[in-house]
CHARMM-style PDB file with segment names, atoms N, HN, CA, C and O in Angstrom:
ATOM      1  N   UNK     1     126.743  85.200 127.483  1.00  0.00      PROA
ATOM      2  CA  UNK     1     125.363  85.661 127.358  1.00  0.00      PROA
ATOM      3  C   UNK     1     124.589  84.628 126.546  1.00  0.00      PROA
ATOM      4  O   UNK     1     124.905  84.430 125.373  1.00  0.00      PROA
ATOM      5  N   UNK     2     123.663  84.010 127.080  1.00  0.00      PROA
ATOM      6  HN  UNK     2     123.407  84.170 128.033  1.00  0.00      PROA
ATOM      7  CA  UNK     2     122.526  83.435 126.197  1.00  0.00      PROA
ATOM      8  C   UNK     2     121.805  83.927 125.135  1.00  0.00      PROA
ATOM      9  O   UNK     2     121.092  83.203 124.440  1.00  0.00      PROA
ATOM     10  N   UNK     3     121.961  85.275 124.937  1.00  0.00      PROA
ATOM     11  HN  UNK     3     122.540  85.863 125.501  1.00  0.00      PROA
ATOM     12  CA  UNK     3     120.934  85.644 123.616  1.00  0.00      PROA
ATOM     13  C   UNK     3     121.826  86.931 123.048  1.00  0.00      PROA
ATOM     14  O   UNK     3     121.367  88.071 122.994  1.00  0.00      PROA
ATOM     15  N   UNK     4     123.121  86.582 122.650  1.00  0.00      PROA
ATOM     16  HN  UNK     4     123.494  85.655 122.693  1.00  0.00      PROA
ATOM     17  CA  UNK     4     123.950  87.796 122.362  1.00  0.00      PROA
ATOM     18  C   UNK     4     123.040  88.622 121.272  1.00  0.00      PROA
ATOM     19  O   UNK     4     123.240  89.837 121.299  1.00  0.00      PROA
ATOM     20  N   UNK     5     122.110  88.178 120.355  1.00  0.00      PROA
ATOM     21  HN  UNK     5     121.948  87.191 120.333  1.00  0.00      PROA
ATOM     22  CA  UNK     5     121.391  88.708 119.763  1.00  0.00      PROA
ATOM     23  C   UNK     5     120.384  89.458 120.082  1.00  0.00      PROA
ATOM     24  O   UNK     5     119.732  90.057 119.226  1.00  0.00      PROA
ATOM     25  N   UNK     6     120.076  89.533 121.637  1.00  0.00      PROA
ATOM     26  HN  UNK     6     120.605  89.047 122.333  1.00  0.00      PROA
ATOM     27  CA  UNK     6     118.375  90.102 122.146  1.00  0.00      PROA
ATOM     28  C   UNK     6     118.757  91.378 122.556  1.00  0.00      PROA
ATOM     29  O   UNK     6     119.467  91.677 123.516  1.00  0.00      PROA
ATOM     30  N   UNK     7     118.113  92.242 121.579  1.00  0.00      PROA
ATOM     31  HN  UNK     7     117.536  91.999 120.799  1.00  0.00      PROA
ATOM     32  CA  UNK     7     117.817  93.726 121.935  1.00  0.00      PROA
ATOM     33  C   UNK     7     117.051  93.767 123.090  1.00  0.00      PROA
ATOM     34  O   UNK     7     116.708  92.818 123.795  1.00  0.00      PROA
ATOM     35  N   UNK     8     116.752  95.245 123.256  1.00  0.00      PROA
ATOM     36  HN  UNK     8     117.031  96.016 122.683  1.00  0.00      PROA
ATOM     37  CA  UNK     8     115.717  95.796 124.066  1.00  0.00      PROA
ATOM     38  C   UNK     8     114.236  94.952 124.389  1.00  0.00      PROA
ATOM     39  O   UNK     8     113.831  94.232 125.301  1.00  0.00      PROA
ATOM     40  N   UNK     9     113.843  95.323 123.474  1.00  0.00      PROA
ATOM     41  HN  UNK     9     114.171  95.909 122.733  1.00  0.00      PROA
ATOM     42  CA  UNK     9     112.790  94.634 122.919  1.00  0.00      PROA
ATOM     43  C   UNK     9     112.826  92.937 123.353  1.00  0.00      PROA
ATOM     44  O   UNK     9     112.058  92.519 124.220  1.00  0.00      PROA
ATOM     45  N   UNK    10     113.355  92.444 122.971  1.00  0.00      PROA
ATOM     46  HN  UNK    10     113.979  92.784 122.267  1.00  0.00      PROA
ATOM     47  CA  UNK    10     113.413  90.977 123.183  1.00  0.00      PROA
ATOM     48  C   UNK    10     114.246  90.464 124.539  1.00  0.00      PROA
ATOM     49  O   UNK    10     114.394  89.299 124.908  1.00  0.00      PROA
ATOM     50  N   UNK    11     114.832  91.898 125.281  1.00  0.00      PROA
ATOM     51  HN  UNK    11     114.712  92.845 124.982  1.00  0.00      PROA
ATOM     52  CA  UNK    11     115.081  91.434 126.487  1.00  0.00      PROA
ATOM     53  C   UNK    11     114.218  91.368 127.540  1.00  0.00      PROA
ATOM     54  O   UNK    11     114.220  90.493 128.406  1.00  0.00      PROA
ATOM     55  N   UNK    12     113.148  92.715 127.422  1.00  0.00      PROA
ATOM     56  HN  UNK    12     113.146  93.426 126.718  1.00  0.00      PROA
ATOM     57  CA  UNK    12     112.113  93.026 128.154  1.00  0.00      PROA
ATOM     58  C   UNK    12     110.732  91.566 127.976  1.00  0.00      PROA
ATOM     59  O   UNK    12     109.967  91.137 128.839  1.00  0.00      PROA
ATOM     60  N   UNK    13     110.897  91.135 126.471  1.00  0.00      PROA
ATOM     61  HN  UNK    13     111.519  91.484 125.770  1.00  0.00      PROA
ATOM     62  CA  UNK    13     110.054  89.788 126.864  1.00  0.00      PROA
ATOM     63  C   UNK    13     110.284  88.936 127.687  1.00  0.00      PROA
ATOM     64  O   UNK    13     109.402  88.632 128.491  1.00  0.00      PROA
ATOM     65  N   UNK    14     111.672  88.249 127.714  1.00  0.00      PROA
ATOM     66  HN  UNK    14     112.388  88.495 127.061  1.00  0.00      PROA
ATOM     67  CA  UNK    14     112.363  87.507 128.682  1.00  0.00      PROA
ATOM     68  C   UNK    14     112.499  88.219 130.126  1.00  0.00      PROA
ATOM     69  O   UNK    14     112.690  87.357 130.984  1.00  0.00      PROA
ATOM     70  N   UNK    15     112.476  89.007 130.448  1.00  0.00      PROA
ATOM     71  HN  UNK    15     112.321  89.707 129.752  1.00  0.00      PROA
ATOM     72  CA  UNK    15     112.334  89.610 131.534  1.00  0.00      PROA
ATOM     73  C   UNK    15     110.702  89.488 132.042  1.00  0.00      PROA
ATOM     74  O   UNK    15     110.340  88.920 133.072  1.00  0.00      PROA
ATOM     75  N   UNK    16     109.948  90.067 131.200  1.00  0.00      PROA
ATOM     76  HN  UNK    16     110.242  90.529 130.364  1.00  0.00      PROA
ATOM     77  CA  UNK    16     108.292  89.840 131.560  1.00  0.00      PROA
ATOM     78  C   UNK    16     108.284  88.365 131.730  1.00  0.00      PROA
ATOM     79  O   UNK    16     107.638  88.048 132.729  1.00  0.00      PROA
ATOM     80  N   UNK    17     108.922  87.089 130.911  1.00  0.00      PROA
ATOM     81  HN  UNK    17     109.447  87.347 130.099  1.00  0.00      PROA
ATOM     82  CA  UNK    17     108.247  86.079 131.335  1.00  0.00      PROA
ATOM     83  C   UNK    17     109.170  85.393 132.762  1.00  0.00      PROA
ATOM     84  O   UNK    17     108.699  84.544 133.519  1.00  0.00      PROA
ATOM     85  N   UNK    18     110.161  85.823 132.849  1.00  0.00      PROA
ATOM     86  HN  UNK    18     110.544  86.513 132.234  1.00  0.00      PROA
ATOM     87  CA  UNK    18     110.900  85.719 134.676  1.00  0.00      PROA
ATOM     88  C   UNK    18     110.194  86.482 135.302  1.00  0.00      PROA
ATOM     89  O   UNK    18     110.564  86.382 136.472  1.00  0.00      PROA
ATOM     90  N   UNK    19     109.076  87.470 135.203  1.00  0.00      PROA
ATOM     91  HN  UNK    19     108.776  87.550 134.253  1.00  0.00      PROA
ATOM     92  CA  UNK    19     108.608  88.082 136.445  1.00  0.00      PROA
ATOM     93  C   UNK    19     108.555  89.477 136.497  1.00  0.00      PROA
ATOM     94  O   UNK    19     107.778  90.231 137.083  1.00  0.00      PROA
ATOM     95  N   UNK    20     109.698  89.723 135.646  1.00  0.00      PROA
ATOM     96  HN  UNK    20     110.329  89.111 135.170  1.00  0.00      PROA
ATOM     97  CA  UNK    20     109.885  91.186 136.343  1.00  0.00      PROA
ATOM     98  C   UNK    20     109.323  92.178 135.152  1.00  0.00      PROA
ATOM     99  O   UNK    20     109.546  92.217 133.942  1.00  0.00      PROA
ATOM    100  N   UNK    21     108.413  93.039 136.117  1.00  0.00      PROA
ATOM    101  HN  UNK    21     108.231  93.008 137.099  1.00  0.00      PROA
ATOM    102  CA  UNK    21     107.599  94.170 135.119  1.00  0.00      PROA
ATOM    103  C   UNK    21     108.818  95.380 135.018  1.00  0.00      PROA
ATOM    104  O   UNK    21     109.175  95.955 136.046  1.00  0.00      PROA
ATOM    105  N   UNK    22     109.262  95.622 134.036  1.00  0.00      PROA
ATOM    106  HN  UNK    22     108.972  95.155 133.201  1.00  0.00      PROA
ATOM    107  CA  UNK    22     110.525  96.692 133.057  1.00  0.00      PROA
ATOM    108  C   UNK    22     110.330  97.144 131.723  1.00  0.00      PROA
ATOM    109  O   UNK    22     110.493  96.469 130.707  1.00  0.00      PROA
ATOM    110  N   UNK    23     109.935  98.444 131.801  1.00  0.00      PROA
ATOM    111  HN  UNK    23     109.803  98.992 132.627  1.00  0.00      PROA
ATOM    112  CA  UNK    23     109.719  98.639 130.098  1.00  0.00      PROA
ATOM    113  C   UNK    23     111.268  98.897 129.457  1.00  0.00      PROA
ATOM    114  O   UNK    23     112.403  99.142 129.866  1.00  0.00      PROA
ATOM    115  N   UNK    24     110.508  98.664 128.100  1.00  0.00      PROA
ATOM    116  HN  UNK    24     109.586  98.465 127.768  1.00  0.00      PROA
ATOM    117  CA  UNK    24     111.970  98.946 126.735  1.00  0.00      PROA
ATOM    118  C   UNK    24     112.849  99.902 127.388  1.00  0.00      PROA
ATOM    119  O   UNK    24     113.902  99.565 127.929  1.00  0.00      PROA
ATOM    120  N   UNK    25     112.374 101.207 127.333  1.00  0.00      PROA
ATOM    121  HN  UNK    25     111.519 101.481 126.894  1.00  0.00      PROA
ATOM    122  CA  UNK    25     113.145 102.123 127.614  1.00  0.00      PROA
ATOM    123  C   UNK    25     114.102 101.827 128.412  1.00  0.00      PROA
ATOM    124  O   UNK    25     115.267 101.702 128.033  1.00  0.00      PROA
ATOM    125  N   UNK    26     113.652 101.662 129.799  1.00  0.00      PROA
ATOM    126  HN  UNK    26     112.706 101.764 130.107  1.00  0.00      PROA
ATOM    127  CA  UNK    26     114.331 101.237 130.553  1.00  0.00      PROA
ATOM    128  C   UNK    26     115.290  99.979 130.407  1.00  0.00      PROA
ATOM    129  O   UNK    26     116.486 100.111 130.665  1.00  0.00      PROA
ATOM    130  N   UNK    27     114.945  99.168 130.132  1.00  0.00      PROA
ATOM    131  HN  UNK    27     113.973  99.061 129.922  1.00  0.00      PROA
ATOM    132  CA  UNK    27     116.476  98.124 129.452  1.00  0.00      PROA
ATOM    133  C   UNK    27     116.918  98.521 128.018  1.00  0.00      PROA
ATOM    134  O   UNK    27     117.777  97.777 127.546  1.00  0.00      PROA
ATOM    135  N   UNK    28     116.576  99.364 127.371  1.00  0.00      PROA
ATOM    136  HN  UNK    28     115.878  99.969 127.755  1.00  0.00      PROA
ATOM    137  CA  UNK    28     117.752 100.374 126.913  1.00  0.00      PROA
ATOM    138  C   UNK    28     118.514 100.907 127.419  1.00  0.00      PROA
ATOM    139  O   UNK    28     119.703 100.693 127.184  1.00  0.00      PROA
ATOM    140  N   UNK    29     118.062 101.873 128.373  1.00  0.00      PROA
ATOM    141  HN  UNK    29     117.096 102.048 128.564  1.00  0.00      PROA
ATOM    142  CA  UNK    29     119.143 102.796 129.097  1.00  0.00      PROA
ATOM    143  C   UNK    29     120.146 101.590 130.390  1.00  0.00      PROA
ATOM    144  O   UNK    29     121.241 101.907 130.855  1.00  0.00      PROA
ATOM    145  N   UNK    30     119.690 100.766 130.599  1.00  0.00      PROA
ATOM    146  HN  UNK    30     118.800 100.508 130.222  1.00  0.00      PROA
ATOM    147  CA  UNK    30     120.516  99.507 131.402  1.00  0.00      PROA
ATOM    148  C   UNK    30     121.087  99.096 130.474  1.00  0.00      PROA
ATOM    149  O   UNK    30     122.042  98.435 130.881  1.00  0.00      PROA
ATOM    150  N   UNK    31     121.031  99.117 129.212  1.00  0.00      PROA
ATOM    151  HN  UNK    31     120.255  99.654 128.881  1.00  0.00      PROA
ATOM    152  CA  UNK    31     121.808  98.161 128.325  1.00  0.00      PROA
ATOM    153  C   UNK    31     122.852  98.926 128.116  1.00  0.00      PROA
ATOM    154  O   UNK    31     123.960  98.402 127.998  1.00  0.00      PROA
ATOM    155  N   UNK    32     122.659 100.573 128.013  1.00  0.00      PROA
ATOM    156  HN  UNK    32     121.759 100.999 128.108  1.00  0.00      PROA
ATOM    157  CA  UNK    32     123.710 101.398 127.563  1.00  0.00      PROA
ATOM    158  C   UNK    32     124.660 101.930 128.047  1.00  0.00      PROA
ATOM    159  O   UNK    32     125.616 102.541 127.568  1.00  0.00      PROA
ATOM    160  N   UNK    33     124.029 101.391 130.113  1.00  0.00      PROA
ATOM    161  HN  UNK    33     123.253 100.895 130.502  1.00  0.00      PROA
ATOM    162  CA  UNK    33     125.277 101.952 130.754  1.00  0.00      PROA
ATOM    163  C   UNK    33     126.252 100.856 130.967  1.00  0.00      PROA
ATOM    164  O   UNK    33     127.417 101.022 131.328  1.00  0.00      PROA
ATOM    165  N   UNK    34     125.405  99.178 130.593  1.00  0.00      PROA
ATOM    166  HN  UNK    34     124.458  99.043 130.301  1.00  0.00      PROA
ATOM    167  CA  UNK    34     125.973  98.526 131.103  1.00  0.00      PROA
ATOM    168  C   UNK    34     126.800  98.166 129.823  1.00  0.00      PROA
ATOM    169  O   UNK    34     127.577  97.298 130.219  1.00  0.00      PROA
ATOM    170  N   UNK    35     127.014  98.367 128.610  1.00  0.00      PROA
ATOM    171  HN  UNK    35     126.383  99.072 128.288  1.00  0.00      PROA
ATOM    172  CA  UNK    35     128.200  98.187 127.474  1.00  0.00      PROA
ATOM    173  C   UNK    35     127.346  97.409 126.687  1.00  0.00      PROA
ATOM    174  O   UNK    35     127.866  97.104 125.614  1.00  0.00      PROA
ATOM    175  N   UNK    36     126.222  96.988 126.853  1.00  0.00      PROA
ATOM    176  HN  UNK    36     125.800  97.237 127.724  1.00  0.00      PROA
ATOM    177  CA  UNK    36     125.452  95.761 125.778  1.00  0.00      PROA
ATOM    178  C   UNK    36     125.057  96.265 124.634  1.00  0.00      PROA
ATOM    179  O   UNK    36     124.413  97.313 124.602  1.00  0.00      PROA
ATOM    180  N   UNK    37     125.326  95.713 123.738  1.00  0.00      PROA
ATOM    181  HN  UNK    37     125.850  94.861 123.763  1.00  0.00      PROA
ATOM    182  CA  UNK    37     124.911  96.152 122.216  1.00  0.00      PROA
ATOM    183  C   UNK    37     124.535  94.660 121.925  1.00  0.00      PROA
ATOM    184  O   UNK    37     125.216  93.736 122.371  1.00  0.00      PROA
ATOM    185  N   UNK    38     123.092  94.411 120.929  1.00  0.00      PROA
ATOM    186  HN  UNK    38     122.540  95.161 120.566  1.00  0.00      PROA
ATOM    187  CA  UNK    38     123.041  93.438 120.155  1.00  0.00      PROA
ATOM    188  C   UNK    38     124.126  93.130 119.145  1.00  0.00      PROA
ATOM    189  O   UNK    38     124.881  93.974 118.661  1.00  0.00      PROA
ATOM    190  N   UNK    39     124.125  91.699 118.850  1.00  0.00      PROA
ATOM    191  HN  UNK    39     123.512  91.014 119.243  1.00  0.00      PROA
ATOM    192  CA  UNK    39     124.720  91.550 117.472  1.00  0.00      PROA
ATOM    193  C   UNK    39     123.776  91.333 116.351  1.00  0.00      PROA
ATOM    194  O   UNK    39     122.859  90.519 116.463  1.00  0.00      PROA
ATOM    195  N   UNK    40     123.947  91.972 115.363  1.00  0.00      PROA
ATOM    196  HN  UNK    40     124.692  92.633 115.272  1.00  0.00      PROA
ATOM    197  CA  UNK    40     123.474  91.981 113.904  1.00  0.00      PROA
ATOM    198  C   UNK    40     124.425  92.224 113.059  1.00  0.00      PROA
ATOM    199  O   UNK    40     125.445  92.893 113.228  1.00  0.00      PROA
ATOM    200  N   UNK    41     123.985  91.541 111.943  1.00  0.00      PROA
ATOM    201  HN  UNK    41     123.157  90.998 111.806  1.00  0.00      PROA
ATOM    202  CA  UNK    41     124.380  91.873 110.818  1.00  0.00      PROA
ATOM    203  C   UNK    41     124.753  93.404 110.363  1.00  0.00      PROA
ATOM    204  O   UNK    41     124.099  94.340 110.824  1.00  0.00      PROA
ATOM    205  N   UNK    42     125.466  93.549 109.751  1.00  0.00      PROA
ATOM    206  HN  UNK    42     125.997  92.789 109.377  1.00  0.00      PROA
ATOM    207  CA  UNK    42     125.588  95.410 109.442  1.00  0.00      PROA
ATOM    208  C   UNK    42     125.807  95.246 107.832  1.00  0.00      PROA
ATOM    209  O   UNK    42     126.059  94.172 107.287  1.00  0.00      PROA
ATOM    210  N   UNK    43     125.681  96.355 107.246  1.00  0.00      PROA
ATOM    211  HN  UNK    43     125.476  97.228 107.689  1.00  0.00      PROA
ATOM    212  CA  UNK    43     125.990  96.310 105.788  1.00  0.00      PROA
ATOM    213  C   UNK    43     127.851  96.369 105.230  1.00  0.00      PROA
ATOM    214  O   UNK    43     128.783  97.005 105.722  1.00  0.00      PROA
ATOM    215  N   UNK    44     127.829  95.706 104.394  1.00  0.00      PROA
ATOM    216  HN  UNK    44     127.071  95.189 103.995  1.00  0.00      PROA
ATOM    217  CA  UNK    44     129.221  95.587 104.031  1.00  0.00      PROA
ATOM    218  C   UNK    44     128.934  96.452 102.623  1.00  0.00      PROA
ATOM    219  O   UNK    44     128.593  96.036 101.516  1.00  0.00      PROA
ATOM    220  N   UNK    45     129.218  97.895 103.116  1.00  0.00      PROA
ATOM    221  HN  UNK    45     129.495  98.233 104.015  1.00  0.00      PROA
ATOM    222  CA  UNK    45     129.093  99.051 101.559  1.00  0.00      PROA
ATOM    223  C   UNK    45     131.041  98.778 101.482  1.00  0.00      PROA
ATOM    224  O   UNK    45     131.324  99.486 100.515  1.00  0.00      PROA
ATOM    225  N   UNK    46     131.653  98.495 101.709  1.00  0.00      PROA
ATOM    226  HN  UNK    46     131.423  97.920 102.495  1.00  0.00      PROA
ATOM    227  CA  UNK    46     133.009  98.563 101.150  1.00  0.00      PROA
ATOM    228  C   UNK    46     133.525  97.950 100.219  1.00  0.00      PROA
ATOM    229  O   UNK    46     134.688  98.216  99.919  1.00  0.00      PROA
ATOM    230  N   UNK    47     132.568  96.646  99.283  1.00  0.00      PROA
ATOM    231  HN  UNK    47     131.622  96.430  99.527  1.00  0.00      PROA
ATOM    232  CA  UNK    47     132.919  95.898  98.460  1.00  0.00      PROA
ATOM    233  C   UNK    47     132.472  96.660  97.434  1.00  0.00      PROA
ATOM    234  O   UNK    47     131.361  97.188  97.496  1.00  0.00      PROA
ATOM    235  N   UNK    48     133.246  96.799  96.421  1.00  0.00      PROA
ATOM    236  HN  UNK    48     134.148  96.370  96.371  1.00  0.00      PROA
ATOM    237  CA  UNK    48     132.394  97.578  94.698  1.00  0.00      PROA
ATOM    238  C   UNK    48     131.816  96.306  94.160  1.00  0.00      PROA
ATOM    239  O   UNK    48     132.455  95.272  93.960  1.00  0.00      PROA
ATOM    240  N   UNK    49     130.776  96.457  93.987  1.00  0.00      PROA
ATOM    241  HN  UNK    49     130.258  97.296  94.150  1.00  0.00      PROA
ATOM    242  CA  UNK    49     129.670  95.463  92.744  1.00  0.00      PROA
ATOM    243  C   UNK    49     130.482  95.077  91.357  1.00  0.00      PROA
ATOM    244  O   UNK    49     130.602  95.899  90.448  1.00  0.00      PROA
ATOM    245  N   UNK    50     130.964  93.899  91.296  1.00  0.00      PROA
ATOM    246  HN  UNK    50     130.867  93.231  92.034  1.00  0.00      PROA
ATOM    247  CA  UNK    50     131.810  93.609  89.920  1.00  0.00      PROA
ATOM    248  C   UNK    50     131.192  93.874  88.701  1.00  0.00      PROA
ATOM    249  O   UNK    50     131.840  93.893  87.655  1.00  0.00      PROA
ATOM    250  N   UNK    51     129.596  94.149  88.761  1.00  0.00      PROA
ATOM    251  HN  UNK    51     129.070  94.134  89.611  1.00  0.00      PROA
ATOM    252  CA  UNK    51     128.987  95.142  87.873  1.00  0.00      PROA
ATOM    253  C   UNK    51     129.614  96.293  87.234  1.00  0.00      PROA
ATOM    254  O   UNK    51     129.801  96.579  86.052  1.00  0.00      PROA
ATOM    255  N   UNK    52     129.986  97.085  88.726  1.00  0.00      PROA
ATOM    256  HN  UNK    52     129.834  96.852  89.687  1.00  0.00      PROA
ATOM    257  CA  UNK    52     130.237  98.539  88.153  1.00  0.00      PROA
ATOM    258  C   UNK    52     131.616  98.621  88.027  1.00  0.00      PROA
ATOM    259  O   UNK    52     132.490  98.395  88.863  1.00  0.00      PROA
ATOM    260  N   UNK    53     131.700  98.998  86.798  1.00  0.00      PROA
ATOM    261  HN  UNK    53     130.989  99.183  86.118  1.00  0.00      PROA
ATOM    262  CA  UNK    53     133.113  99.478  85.987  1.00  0.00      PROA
ATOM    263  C   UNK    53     133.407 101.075  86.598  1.00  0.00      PROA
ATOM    264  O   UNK    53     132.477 101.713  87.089  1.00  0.00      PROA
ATOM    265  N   UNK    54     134.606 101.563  86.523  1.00  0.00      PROA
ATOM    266  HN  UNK    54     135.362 101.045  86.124  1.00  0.00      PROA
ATOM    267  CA  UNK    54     135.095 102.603  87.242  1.00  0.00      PROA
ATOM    268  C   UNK    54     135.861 103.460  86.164  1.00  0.00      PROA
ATOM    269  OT1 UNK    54     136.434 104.498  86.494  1.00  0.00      PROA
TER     270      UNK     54
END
């Protein structure tokens, strides 16, 4: 995939500028049957802050 990062949102731009008129929604629900999830960052809560004493 060229834009393992492009949500909904940023797929439907690239799509509008190839041509094809598709709203969000709709390449959401294509994204969801077809297994696509963006990649992002997620939070790492599993590390304790060497701050906090226990």
């Amino acid at each position: 995939m060229e834009f393992p990062f492009a949500g909904s949102r940023m797929l439907r731009g690239l799509l509008l500028q190839e041509g094809f008129k598709v709203g969000r929604l709709h390449v959401a629900t294509l994204m969801k049957r077809m297994g696509i999830a963006a990649l992002y960052r997620r939070p790492n809560t599993s590390k304790p802050a060497p701050g906090h004493k226990i």
